[in-house]
N, C-alpha and C positions, 0 to 999 in steps of 0.2 A: 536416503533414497530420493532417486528426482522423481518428482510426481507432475503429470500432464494438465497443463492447461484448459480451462471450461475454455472456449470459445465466446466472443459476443454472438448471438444477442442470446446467450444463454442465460433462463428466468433469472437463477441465482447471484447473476453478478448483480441486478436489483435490487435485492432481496437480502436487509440489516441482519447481521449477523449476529449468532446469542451469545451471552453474555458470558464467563466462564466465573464457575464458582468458585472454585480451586485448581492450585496448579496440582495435575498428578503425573505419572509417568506416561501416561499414554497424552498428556498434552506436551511434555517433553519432548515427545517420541516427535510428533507434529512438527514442533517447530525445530528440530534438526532436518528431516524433513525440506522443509519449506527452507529453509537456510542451504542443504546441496543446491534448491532448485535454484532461488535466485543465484549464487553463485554458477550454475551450470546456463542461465542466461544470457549475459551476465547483468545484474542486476543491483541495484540499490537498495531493495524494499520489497517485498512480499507483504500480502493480507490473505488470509487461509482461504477466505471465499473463490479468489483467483485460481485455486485447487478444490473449491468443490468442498472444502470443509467450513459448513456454516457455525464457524465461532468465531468472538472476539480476537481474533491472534495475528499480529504481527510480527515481523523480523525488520529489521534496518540496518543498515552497514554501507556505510557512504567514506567510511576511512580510506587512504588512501592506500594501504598495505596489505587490507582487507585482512577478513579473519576476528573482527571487532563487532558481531553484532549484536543486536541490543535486542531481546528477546519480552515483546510485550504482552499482556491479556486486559485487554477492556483498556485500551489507551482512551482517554478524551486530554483535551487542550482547555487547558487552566486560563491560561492567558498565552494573547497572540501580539507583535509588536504591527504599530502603524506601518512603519515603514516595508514597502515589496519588495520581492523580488522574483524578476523573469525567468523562466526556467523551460529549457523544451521538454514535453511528459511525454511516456507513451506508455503504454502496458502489453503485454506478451497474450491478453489474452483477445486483443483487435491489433496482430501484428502487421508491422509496414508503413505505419502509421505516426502522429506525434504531433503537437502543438505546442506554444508557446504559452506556460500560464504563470499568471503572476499567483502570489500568493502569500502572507505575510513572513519574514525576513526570518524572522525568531518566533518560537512557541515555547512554552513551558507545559510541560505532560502528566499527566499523573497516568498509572498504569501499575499492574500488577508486574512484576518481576518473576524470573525463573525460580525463586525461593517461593511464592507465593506473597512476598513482601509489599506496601503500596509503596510506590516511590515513587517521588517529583522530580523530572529533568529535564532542562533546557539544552534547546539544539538549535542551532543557527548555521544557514544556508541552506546547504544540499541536506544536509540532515533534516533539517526541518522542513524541505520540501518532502522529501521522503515519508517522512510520521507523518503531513499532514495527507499526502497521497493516501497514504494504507489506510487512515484514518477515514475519505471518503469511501474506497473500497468497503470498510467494515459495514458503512452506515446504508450501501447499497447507491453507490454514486461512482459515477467515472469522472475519470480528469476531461474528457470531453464536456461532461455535464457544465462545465465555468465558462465554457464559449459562449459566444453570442447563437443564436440559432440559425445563421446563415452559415458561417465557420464552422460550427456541430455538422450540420446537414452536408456540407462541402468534404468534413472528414470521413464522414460515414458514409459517403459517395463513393468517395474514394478508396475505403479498405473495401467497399463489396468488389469495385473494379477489381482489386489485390485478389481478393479471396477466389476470384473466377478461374 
C-alpha cells in the first residue's frame, strides 16, 4: 500500500524515532508498505517517520534493476570512510526541492534485519548515501540540516515559494 507523505515542517519529521524491539508481522507489514511508496516515487530510501510512522525503520534500494531492497530496524553506522562523496538529496516530504551534500563514500551498518537478525553491511556510493539519508531522517534531521544556514534558508525560501 502507498502511504502519503507528512509534509515539512511537520513536528514529526524532528522528532528521533523509537527504537524497535522485535521484528513482528505488523513491522513487516510496514516496510512492504514503505517499499510500494518509495518505489511509487520513485525513490531510493525510505525512513517510516517520512510516513508518519515514528520507529526505527528503513528501506534502501539504489540497485539498478530494482526490486533489491534492503529492509532495516535501528540502522546506526559502525564506521564511515574519510573519503566524500557529492550527491544531490531531496525528500518527497519538502517537494521541488534538492541540494548538493557531501557525505562519506562508504559506511559499514549494523541494523536489525527482516528475520529479526543483527547484521553488519557495507554499502558504498548511492547506497550509502541512501542509509546514511534515512539514517538522519530516523534521528529527526533533514538533508537540509548539512547546509550552511544561508543555503538552508535559501532552500526553504524556496519550497514555500513552491508550496504557494
Amino acid at each position: 500500500m502507498i502511504r502519503p507523505f507528512l509534509s515539512w515542517p511537520d513536528a514529526r519529521l524532528r522528532t528521533p524515532a523509537a527504537p524497535v524491539a522485535e521484528i513482528t508481522e505488523e513491522i513487516r507489514a510496514v516496510w512492504d508498505d514503505m517499499i510500494d511508496t518509495m518505489e511509487a516515487m520513485p525513490g531510493v530510501g525510505l525512513a517510516a517517520p517520512q510516513i508518519g510512522v515514528m520507529q526505527a525503520l528503513a528501506v534502501v534500494d539504489a540497485s539498478d534493476e530494482r526490486g533489491r531492497a534492503i529492509r532495516m530496524a535501528n540502522p546506526q553506522v559502525l564506521h564511515a570512510s574519510a573519503q566524500l562523496r557529492s550527491h544531490e538529496e531531496a525528500s518527497p516530504n519538502l517537494p521541488g526541492v534538492f541540494a548538493k551534500i557531501d557525505r562519506p563514500r562508504a559506511v559499514t551498518v549494523r541494523f536489525l534485519d527482516a528475520n529479526g537478525a543483527v547484521k553488519e553491511q557495507d554499502f558504498v556510493g548511492l547506497w550509502a548515501t541512501s542509509v546514511q539519508h534515512q539514517i538522519d531522517h530516523l534521528a529527526g534531521r533533514m538533508y537540509f540540516d548539512r547546509l550552511s544556514k544561508t543555503k538552508r534558508d535559501m532552500l526553504l525560501r524556496k519550497a514555500r515559494k513552491l508550496a504557494r
